[in-house]
Steps between C-alpha positions, in 0.01 A plus 500: 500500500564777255840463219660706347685340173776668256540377138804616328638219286553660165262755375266573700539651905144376662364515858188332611336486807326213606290392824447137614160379724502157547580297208391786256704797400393859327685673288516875633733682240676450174704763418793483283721704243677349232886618325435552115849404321568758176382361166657241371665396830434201794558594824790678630517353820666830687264711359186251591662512877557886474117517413407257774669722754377831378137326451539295889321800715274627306364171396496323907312879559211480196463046632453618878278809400283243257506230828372748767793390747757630653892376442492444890213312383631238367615185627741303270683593208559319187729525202637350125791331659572297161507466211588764320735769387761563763481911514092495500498230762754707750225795490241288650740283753624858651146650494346210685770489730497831645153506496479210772762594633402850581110349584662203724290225244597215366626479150441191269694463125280372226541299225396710175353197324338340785322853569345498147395121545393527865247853437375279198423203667336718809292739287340249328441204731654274384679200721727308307547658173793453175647790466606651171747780613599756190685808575743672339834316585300157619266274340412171698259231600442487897340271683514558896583288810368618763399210673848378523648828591242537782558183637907548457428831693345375783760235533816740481429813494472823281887429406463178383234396189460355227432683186122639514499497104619259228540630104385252284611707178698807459651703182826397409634826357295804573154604657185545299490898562868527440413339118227746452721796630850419274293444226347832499782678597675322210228576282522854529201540697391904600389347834727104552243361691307176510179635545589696140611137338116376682352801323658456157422110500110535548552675126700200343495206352665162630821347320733221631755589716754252688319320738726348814338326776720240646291291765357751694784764454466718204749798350483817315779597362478302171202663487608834543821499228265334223187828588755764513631310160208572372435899542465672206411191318197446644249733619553628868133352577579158407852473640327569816195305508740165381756607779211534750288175413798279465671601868173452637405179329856390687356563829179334422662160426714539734220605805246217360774219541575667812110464626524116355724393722380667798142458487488893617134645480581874520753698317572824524708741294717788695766753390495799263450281195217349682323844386494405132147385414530237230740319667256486778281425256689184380594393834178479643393274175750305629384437842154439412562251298667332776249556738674775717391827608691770357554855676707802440521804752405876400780656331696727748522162693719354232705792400789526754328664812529546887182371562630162450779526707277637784280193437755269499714653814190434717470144373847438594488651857203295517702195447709580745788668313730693691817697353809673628469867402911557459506172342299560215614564135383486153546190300410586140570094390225403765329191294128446597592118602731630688243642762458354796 
């Protein structure tokens, strides 16, 4: 069975094309193209929609050109149901529907953070894994429960079952991207981007920060008022690599209490901030001295893509998931324990 998956949650508007033969599934394409906000600004959420829209063709062209298939071709579509930004998630609910509507397929809505958790866990083999989710807007611990949902399916249907994923931790203010991205933007930043804070840091040295880890939920934004207190007191460099260490250091208590209590023996790390090497780094420390395997995916897997949408559409059909094209809608407060 070959899927075709839309991403369009904030950002970035990505299709992927994915084919499943018995229990394995290929990724075919990963195509995407991403809305660039003006210096100094977040996203505009009309413009990131208007960019979506005037992005959606070209990008579904370039994925089915890169996949060898034909539209006709394929034979279930996928997209970013929730969460997200309202505007950015309409682009890819209207896309997908006329799409299966005009091929006659069926059409199954995805949950954004179970996508990025679900390619992880695939790609890399792993079974039973704890998941440390960091995105932009979210930043959680995951475990899964699939054994229960499975058994809950069987019993009553695709309607009816219980949640598929518990979170054991979550921020209680504002995701770990989201920290790096205000603070750089606040900073004055040429290019307000985390992966610019990432850069500076490997250049600076450490100095304490407020540190907030509350069982295994953790916030930032203590965090973030005392760094930006300190620009143009301290050099750039230092503010970041103390900003950087110290949110991470968060998650690593937090994920390491989290792998104490369940005994897990795999953990994986998925989302954008999941690209950041030393926190990889740390994290897999973490895990080995706990005795757990630790995994992360290749990069354009945990950046917001279709390919993971795809991937987790054909899991879902698999399951036996079956949806009501008219019926669907976006729902950009869809909470990953709320998945069923």
């Amino acid at each position: 069975m070959i899927c075709l998956g839309i991403e369009s949650t904030a950002h970035t508007l990505g299709v992927g094309i994915c084919k499943s033969s018995g229990k394995s599934i290929r990724v075919l394409a990963n195509e995407k193209s991403m809305y660039r906000p003006a210096a100094g600004q977040g996203i505009l959420p009309r413009a990131a929609a208007d960019h979506h829209g005037e992005n959606f063709l070209p990008v579904i062209s370039r994925a089915l050109a890169a996949a060898g298939v034909k539209a006709r071709e394929v034979d279930l579509f996928s997209f970013s149901q929730g969460p997200g930004i309202g505007q950015c998630l309409r682009v890819s609910c209207a896309g997908a529907k006329y799409l299966a509507s005009k091929y006659g397929k069926p059409l199954v809505g995805v949950n954004h953070c179970a996508a990025h958790l679900e390619i992880s866990r695939g790609l890399l083999g792993m079974k039973d894994p704890l998941y440390v989710y960091v995105s932009g807007a979210n930043t959680q611990l995951i475990v899964g429960n699939q054994a229960s949902a499975r058994k809950s399916r069987r019993q009553a249907g695709s309607s009816c079952c219980s949640p598929r994923y518990s979170v054991l931790g979550e921020t209680l203010d504002m995701g770990l991207g989201n920290l790096f991205d205000v603070f750089a933007r606040e900073a004055g930043f040429a290019y307000p981007h985390g992966s610019e804070v990432a850069r500076l840091a490997g250049k600076g040295e450490y100095f304490p920060l407020p540190y907030t880890v509350k069982g295994m939920n953790f916030a930032f934004a203590g965090l973030l008022t005392s760094a930006v207190r300190e620009v143009g007191r301290k050099k750039t460099e230092d503010i970041c690599n103390s900003l950087m260490e110290t949110a991470f250091a968060e998650l690593c208590e937090a994920a390491e209490r989290a792998l104490c209590l369940t005994g897990k023996k795999e953990v994986t790390v998925c989302g954008g901030v999941a690209q950041n090497a030393r926190f990889c780094e740390m994290l897999s420390l973490v895990a080995k001295e706990n005795g757990a395997r630790f995994g992360v995916v290749a990069p354009e897997y945990n950046a917001d893509n279709g390919a993971m949408i795809a991937y987790t559409g054909l899991l879902e059909h698999a399951s036996g998931k079956r949806e009501n094209i008219s019926a669907l809608a976006p729902n950009g407060y869809w909470r990953i324990d709320e998945v069923g």
